[in-house]
N, C-alpha and C positions, 0 to 999 in steps of 0.2 A: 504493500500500500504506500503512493505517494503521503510525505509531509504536505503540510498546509507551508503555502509562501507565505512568512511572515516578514520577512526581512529579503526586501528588492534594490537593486541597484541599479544607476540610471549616470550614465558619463556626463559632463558637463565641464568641455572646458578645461581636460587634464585634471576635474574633482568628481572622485565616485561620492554620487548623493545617496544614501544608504537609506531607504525609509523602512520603516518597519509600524504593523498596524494585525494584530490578533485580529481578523476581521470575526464578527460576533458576538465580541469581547465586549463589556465595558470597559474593561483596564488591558494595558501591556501584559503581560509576566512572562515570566522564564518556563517553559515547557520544553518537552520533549523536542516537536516540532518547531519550536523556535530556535532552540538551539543547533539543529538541525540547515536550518534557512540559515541561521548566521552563519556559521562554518563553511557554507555554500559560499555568501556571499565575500568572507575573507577571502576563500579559495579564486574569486575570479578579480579580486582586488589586488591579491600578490601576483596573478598571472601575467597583467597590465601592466607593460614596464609603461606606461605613457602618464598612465596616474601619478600626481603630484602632490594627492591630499585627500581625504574622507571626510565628509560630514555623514552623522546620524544623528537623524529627525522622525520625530514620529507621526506617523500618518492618524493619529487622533487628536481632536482641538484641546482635550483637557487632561490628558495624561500625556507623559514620557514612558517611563515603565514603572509598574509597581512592586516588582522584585520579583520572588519566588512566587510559583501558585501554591500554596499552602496546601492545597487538596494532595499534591504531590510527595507535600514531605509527611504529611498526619500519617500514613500509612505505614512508610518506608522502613523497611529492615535495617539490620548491617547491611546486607550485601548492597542493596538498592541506596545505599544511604555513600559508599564509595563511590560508585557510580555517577550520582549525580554531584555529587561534592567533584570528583574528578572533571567530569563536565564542566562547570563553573569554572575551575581553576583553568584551566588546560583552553578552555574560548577566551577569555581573558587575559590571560599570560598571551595569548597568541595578537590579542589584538593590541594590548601592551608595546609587541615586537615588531609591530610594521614600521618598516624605513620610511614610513612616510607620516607627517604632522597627520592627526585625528581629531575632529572638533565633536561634542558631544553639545547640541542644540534641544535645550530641556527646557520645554514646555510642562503645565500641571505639574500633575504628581511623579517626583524621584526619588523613590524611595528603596531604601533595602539595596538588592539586587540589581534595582535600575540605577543608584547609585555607584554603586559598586566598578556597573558595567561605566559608566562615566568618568570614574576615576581610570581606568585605564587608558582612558584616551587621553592626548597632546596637553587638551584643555577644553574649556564648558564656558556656552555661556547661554542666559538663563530670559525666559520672558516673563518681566512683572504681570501677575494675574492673580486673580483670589486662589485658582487650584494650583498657582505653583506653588508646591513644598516641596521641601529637597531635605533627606534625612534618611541615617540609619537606624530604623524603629525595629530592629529582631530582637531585641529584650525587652519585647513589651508582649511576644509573643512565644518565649520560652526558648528562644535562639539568639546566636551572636551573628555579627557579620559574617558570613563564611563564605566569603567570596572574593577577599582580597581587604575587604575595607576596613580590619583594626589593623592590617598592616600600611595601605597605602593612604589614607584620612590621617594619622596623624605623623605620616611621614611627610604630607605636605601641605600642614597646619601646623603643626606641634601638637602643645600639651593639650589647647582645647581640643582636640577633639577626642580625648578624654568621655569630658561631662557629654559632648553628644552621645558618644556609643552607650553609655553607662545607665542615660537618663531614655534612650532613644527619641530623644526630641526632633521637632521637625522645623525648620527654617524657611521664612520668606529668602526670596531671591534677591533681594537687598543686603539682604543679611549675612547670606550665602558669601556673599560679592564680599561683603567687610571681614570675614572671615578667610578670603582666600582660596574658598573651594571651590567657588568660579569664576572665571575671568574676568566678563564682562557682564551686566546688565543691561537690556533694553526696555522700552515700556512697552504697555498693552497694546499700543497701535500701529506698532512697527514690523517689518514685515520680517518673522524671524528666519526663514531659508534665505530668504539675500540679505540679509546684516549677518548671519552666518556664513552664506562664502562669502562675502566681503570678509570678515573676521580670519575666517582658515587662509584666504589669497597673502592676508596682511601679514598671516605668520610664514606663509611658506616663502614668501619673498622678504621678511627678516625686517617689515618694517616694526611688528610688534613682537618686543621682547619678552616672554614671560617669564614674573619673578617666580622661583623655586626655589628659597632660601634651604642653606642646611640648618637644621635645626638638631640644638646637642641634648641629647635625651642620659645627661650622665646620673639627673636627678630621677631616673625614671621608675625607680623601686619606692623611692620615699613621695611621689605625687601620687604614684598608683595606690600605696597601702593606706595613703591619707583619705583619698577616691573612697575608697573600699569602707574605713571605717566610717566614715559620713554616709555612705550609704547604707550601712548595717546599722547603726543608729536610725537613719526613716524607716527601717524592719524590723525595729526593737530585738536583731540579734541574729532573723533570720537571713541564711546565706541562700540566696535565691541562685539556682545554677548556670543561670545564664547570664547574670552581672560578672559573678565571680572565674566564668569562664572566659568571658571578655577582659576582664582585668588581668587575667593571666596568659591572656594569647596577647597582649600590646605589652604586658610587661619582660618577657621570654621575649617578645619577635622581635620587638624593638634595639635587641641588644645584638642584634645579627643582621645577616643583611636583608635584603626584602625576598631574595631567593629562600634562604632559608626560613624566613620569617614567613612567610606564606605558607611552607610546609607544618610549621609548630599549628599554623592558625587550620589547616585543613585537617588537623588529626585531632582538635581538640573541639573543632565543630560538630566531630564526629561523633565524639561523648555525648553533647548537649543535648544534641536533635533525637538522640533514641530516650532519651530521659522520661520520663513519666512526666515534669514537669512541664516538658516544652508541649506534649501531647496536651495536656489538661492548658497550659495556653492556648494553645493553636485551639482548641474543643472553645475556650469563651469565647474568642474572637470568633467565630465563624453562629457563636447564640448573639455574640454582639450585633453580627451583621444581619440577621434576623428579625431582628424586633428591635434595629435603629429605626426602622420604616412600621410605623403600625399598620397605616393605610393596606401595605403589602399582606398585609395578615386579614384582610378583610375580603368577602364573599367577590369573585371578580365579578366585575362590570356592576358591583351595586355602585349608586349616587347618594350617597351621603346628606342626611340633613341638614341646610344650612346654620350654621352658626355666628348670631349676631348679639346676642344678649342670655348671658348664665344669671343664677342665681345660687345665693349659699343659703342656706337656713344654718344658726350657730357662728356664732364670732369668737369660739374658745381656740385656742392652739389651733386644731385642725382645721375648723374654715376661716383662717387665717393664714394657715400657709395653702390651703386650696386657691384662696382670691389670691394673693400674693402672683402664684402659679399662673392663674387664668390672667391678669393685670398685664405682666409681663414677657406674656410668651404670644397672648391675639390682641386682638382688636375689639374686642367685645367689654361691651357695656353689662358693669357686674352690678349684682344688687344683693345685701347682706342684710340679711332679718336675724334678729334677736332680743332680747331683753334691750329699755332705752339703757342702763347702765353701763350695757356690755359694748356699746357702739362706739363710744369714742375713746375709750381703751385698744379698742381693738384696730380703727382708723389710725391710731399712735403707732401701735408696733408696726402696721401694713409698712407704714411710711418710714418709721426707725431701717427696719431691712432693708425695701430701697432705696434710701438714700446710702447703705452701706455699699449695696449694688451699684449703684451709681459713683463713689466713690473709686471702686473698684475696675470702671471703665466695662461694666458685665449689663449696661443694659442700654439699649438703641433711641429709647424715647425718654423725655425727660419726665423725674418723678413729677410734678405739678399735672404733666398731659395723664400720667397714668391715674393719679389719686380721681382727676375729672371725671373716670371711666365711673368711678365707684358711688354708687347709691348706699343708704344704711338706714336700715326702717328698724320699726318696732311693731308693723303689722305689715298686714296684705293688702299692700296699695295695688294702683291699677297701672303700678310699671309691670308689677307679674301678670299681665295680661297678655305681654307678647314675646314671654321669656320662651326660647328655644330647649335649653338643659337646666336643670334642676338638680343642686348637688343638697344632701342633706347631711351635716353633721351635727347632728345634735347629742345631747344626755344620751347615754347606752343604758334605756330602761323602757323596754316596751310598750307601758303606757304611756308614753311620754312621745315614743313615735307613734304611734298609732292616731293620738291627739294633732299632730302634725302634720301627716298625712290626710288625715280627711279632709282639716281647713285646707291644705294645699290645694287639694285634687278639685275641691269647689270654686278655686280663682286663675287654673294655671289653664290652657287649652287642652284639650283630650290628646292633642301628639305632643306635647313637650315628654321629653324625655326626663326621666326621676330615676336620681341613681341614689346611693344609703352608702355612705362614709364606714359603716360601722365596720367592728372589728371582732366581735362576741355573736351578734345575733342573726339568725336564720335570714336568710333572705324570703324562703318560702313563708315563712311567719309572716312578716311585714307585708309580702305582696297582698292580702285581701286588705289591706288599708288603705290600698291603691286602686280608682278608678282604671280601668283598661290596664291591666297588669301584665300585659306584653309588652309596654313600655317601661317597664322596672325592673332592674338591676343591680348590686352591688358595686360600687370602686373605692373601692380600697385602699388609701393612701398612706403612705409609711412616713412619720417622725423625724425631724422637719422635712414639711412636705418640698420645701422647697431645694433640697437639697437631699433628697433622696427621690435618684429615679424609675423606681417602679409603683406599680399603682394594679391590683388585682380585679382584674373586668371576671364578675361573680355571674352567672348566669343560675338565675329560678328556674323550678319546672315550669313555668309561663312566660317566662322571657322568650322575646323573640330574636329570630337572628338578625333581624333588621339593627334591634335595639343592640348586639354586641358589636354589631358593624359599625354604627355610630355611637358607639363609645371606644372602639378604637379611631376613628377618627377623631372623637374629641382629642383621645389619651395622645394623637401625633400634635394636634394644636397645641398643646401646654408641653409639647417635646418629652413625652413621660415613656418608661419603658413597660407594655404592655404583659399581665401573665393571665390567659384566660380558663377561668375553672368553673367547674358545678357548685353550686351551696354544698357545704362541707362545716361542721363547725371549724373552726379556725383558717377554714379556708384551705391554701396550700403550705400558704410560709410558717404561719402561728401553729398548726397545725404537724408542723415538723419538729418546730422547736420544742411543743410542750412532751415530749419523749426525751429529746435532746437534755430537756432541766430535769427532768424526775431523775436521767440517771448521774447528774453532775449534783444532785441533792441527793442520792444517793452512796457517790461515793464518799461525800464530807461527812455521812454520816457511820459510814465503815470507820472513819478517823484518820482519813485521805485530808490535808490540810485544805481552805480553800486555799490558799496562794499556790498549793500544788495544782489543782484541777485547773483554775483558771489560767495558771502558767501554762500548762501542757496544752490548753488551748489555742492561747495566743502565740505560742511556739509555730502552734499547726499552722497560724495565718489568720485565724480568725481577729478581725479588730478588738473585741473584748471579753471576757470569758464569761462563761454563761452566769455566774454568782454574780458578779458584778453587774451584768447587763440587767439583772433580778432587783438587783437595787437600785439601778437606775430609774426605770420605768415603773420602780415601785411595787414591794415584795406584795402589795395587798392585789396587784392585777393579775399575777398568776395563778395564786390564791385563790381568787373567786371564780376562775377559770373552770381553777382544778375541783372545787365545789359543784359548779355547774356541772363538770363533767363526770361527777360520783366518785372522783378520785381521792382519798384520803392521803394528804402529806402531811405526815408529823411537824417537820422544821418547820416550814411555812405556817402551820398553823401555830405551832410556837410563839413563832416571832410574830406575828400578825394579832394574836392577840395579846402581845406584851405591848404591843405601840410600835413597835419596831416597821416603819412602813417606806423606809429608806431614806439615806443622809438627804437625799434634793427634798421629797414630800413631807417626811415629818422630823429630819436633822437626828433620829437614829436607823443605823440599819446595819451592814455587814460590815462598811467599810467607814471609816473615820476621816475627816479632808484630807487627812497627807496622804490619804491610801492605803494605807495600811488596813488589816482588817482590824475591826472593832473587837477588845477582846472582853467587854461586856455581853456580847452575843453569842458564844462559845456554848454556855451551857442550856441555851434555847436548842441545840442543834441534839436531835432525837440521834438514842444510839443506836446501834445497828452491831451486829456482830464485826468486830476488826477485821478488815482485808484491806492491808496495802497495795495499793496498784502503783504499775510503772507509770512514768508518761507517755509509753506507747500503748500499755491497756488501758490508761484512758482517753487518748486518744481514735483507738480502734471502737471501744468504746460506744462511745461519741456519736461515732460515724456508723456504726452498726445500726444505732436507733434510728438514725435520718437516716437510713437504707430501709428498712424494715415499714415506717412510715410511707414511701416514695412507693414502697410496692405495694401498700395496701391502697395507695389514692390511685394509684395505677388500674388497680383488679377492680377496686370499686368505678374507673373511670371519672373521678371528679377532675382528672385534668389525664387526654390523650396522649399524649407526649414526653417520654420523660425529658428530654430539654429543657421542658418546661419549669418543670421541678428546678431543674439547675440554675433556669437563669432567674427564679424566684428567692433561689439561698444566695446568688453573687451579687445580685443589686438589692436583693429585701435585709442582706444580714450580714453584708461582706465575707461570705464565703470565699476564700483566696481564688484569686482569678488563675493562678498557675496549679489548683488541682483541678481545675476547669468543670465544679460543679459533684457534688456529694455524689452521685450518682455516676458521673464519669468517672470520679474516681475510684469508686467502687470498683468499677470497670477496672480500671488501670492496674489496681493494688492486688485485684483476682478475688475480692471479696462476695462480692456479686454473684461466679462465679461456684465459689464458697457457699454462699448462702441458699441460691435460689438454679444451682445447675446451667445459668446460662448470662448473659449480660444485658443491660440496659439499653448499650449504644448498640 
């Protein structure tokens, strides 16, 4: 079977024009077939004694190339894993080698790979536009550069480019430029194939010199180990395998020449990529790119209900950071019902946040134009006459909605849409308080809403699919990241963790320290450990959970009825302000018969119950997909994005396998 021509050549003038365009594609990347095409077209570039110069340009308006196809490496063995590592080095190296100047003309996105491939050539030069970035981003996905770029990026930068490989940050083409990684810059209306071989003509006839300073790297064990410790300090310890192996392939290559240096960096990409870690990366990014788009997640060819004015009921915390969200992310005119007391309290904070936002340079309209948007009643005027979405967060006590809903349903139009904030109670319950209850739904939103991006779209036995279509449409308007499930008590996320806490309440009660359990947490990657996350949100809300749910916890009900309702809500709880644990709350903690566990059986632990959980919402069907699941614990609970979801790593660890005969993915 013929390759696909991805990379064409076209003479011009003693300059081979080299275009290259994945047709099909949204983006460039590095494939089979491409590499394939390339190699071709080196082969009839060396052939041409008449050629004087290459340029490559990409035959797409918003990309250059975006590296590796990932789909490629998630899979890959050892063996497969030489192979295309060899590929990379040996097309590169070759193009490196031509006796003739090479100009790399990088439009959009340059990223990774397509970087990589750019650094081999003469020199780059770049066109200002929103999508051009230009960066090595593989430790953000459980890999290093492995394709030349920790050895030839800061051979011809220096130290910075360090903090790029480390942080994988991505650069404007300005920036690019102030740093030295590429030559020249043009603007967005310039026409970049002729200001590039004008560019290549200028070097090949020697009017333009390019600077390639030597840069002495004798300091390059004590920049690197400083690197390393600054960034084990933002991991509170943990050594993530893909920083740490990037610090040690520029700190080894650097001290050799780029020949050998390239050889340390190909054999130690080769650790990385089969890691468990870089798989559980590659596994979030690819749920990232999933449900960046909600829209994409919705029934195709429906049309959406327009959205021009929401409403909140409740001005506490939560429809406070819901308006917040809505203010800031559309266009629409909001309107907030609550108590008169509760309104200008809560007008205060809207506006304390965005003026921080605003501060921050994080928000496009000015706070005065947005506070405009915003209405604040104490009853049901006749703006909710022509409200579109209906978010309700009120008091989590069913008489309390139910009172809410009926006035609602008497002043709002028969299709506005009515979604329920809440986070305890049935959906199905609340739908008969709802007029036409095919328009009512749960969403879900998680603490601060504004700065956490998931948001649970709950479907009733009477919801329609209409209604979860437009509420994944809402959930792309306020840029939120969608997880859609069945009524479930706790849903997906709450509904994993409360196993998660019974057995991290369980082992403090074996005589497992807390700073043991919640260490061996945050070791794992989790942001905070389950004891402590208990305190925070307030040991009485698990408590009543675990009540509702017929579950009997000693400790909890210890401490809960001693006052103990956590340091933020009632200034006693586990932990004391310095952090420390409280050691007035020691003998609340119910005994259990002594069993020390390691930190990796509580860990496994841990992870056992949010498996065990994920398979029973599975069997029961309250959510189709375990991805789903995953991408519910990485955005709902900071689940580490490099085990790429409880579930995947299940997968990974052979637990899964372990447990239930076969795996999730």
């Amino acid at each position: 079977m013929n390759s696909k021509k991805v990379f064409t050549v076209k003479i011009e003038d003693t300059i081979a024009v080299v275009t290259f365009d994945a047709v099909g594609e949204v983006m460039n990347t590095w494939t089979d077939d491409a590499f394939q095409s390339f190699n071709e077209v080196l082969d009839s570039i060396e052939r041409e004694e008449t050629i004087k110069g290459a340029l490559f340009i990409s035959g797409k308006p918003q990309t250059f190339l975006a590296g590796a196809n990932l789909k490629m490496v998630e899979y890959m063995d050892e063996k497969e894993q030489r192979r295309v590592g060899n590929l990379f080095h040996s097309s590169f190296d070759r193009l490196a080698a031509l006796p003739i100047p090479t100009v790399a003309a990088i439009n959009g996105h340059c990223l990774g790979g397509g970087l990589e491939f750019a650094l081999a050539c003469t020199a780059r030069i770049a066109q200002e536009s929103k999508t051009t970035i230009i960066g090595l981003p593989e430790v953000n996905v459980g890999l290093i550069p492995g394709a030349g770029g920790t050895q030839r990026l800061p051979r011809l930068i220096g130290y910075p480019a360090i903090d790029l490989i480390l942080t994988g940050s991505f650069l404007k083409a300005r920036k690019a430029y102030d740093l030295n990684i590429v030559d020249k810059v043009i603007d967005g209306d310039s026409d970049l194939l002729q200001e590039s071989k004008s560019f290549l003509q200028d070097i090949i006839s020697g009017k333009v010199a390019l600077s390639r300073p030597d840069h002495d790297f004798s300091r390059i064990d004590e920049i690197v180990e400083k690197a390393c410790q600054d960034f084990l300090r933002s991991t509170r310890g943990r050594e993530l395998p893909a920083q740490m192996a990037a610090m040690k392939s520029i700190r080894e290559g650097l001290k050799v020449t780029l020949k050998e240096g390239l050889k340390i960096e190909k054999e130690i990409v080769r650790h990385v990529s089969l890691s468990k870690e870089a798989k559980g990366c590659i596994n979030t990014f690819f749920l990232k790119t999933t449900t960046d788009k909600p829209k994409g997640l919705m029934t195709k060819g429906f049309e959406p209900k327009k959205l021009t004015r929401a409403a909140v009921l409740g001005f506490g915390t939560m429809g406070r950071g819901i308006t917040i969200d809505i203010l800031r992310n559309t266009n629409m005119q909001v309107i907030v019902k609550d108590i008169p007391e509760a309104l200008e309290p809560g007008k205060a904070f809207i506006r304390k946040i965005l003026d921080g936002m605003a501060a921050k340079k994080k928000l496009k309209t000015p706070v005065d134009e947005l506070m405009n948007r915003l209405t604040v009643v104490a009853d049901y005027t006749d703006d909710f006459r022509d409200v579109d979405i209906v978010v309700e967060a009120v008091f989590e006590d069913i008489t309390v909605k139910e009172q809410v809903y009926r006035e609602l349903c008497s002043v709002v139009e028969d299709d506005c849409l009515i979604a329920s904030n809440t986070s305890s109670l049935s959906i199905d319950t609340m739908a008969p308080f709802v007029t036409h209850p095919k328009r009512f739904a749960g969403l879900h939103f998680f603490s601060p809403v504004w700065m956490m991006q998931l948001v649970e779209i709950v479907r009733g036995t009477q919801t329609s699919q209409a209604t979860i279509d437009n509420l994944l449409n809402f959930a792309a308007a306020i840029r939120k990241r969608p997880l859609v499930c069945r009524d479930n008590p706790g849903f997906v996320v709450n509904a994993m963790l409360f196993p998660y806490l019974l057995n991290a309440l369980q082992y403090i009660e074996e005589g497992n320290s807390i700073d043991k359990v919640d260490g061996a947490v945050t070791s794992f990657g989790m942001p905070v450990g389950p004891i402590r996350l208990t305190d925070d949100v307030g040991i009485d809300v698990p408590y009543k959970v675990f009540v509702g749910m017929g579950v009997k916890q000693a400790t909890l009900e210890n401490v809960v009825n001693d006052g103990w309702l956590g340091l933020k809500k009632s200034g006693k709880g586990f932990f004391l302000p310095d952090g420390s644990v409280d050691p007035k709350v020691l003998p609340l903690i119910a005994k259990r018969e002594t069993k020390e566990r390691t930190v990796e059986e509580i860990q496994e632990g841990l992870l056992e119950a949010l498996v065990k959980v994920a398979r029973d919402l599975l069997d029961r069907n309250v959510v189709d997909d375990p991805r789903m699941i995953d991408v519910g614990m990485i955005w709902g609970t900071g689940f580490p994005a490099d085990r790429g979801g409880p579930l995947k790593w299940a997968d990974l660890t052979g637990l899964s396998e372990k447990l239930y005969g076969n795996t999730f993915y």
